[in-house]
N, C-alpha and C positions, 0 to 999 in steps of 0.2 A: 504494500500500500504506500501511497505516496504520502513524503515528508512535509507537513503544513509548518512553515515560519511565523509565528506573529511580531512581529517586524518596526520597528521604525526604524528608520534609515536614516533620524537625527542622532540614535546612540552607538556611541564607538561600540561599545557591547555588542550589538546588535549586526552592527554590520560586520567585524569580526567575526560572529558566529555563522552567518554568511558564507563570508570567505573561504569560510572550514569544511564548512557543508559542501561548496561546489567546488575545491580543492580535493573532497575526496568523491570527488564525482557525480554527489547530490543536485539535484536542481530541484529546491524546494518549493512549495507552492507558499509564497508569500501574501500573506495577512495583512493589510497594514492597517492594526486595529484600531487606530486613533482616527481612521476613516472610517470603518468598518466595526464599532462594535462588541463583543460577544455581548448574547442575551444574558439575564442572568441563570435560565437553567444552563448556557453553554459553558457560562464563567461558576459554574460549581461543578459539572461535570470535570472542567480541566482543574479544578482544586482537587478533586475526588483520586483524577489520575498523580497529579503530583505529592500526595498524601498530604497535602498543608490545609492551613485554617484561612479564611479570608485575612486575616492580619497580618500573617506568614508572608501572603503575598502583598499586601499593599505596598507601596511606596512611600513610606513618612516622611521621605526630606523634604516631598514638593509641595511649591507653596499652594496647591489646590489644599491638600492635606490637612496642612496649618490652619488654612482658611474656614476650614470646614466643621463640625465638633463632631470628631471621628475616634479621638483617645480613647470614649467609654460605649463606643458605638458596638451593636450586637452582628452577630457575622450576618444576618439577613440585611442590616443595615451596611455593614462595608459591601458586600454584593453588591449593593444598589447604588451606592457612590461609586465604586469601579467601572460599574456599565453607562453611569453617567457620566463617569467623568475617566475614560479610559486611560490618561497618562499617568494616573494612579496604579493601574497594573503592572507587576514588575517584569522588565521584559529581559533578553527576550524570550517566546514560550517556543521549545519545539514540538511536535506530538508527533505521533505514529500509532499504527494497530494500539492505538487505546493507554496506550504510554504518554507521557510529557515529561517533560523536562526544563530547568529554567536555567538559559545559558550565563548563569554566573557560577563560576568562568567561563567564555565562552565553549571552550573543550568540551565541556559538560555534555553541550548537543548532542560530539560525535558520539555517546552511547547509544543512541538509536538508532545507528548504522547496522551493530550487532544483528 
């Protein structure tokens, strides 16, 4: 099955992890979810796959974050700021056959080459 990228192409991360992917012969299908989205059953499904908690994945440095009152916020409420406000999701995500992964470090990816 083919390798989906969720992708912004503003994070070194992200496009590093790119690199890695079509350096090892990957050409993945890229997401660029800050255009596009996940719903929130799709952004609990990819928590579900990556065993984490919505807090796990948030993003707290950004100043949507700060902006927001998310500190004592319950996972169905980070869900819903993530989907609203996608640069909150920590990127980037890869998935495969029902796997994810989140490329910090980027390397990470290449496990779902395996």
């Amino acid at each position: 099955m083919a390798l989906t990228l969720w992708h912004n192409p503003r994070c070194s991360k992200s496009r590093q992890a790119l690199k890695l992917l079509e350096e090892a012969g990957e050409m993945p299908k890229l997401r660029l979810y800050l255009k596009e989205p996940p719903s929130d059953t799709e952004l609990v499904e990819v928590l579900a796959m990556l065993g984490m908690s919505p807090a796990q994945l948030i993003r707290t440095g950004e100043r949507t974050y700060k902006e927001l009152p998310l500190a004592e916020a319950s996972d169905a409420e980070l869900v819903a700021a993530m989907v609203a406000n996608p640069i909150l999701i920590e990127r980037p995500i890869a998935l495969r056959d029902g796997r994810a992964i989140i490329g910090r470090p980027p390397e990470g990816v290449l496990s779902l080459l395996a």
